[in-house]
N, C-alpha and C positions, 0 to 999 in steps of 0.2 A: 416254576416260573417265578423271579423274581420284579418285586414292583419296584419302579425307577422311582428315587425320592423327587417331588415336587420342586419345581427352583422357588427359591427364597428372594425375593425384593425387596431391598431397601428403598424405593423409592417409587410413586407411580412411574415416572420416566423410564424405569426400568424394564418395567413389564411391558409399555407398548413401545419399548425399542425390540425387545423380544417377538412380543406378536406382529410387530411391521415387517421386520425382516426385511434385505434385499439392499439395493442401491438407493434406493429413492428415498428410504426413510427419512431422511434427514431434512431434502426436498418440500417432503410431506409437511414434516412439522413445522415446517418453516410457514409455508400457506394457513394451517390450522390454528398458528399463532395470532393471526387474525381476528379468527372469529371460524365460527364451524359453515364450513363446505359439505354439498353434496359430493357423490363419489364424481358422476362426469365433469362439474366446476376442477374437481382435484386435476381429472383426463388431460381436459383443455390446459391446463396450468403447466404441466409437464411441456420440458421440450423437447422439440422433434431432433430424432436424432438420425443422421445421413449415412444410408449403408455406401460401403467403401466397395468401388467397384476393383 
């Protein structure tokens, strides 16, 4: 079994665009740019999105 090399970061930005992963990251950062959120402040923050009948 071989070990997968670690990823390399040039920058903090890089690693928590890494660990956020998904749609929202960006959403995220953008609130966190702020000032630091709890996770349900982040919940509420997010918008509702309308299932398609």
């Amino acid at each position: 079994m071989e070990l997968q090399p670690k990823n390399r970061y040039n920058i903090p930005a890089e690693a928590t665009l890494d660990v956020l992963g998904g749609k929202w990251k960006t959403l995220i950062l953008c609130h966190l740019a702020y000032g630091s959120k709890r996770t349900n402040e982040l919940k509420k923050a997010m918008p509702v999105l309308r299932k398609k009948c």
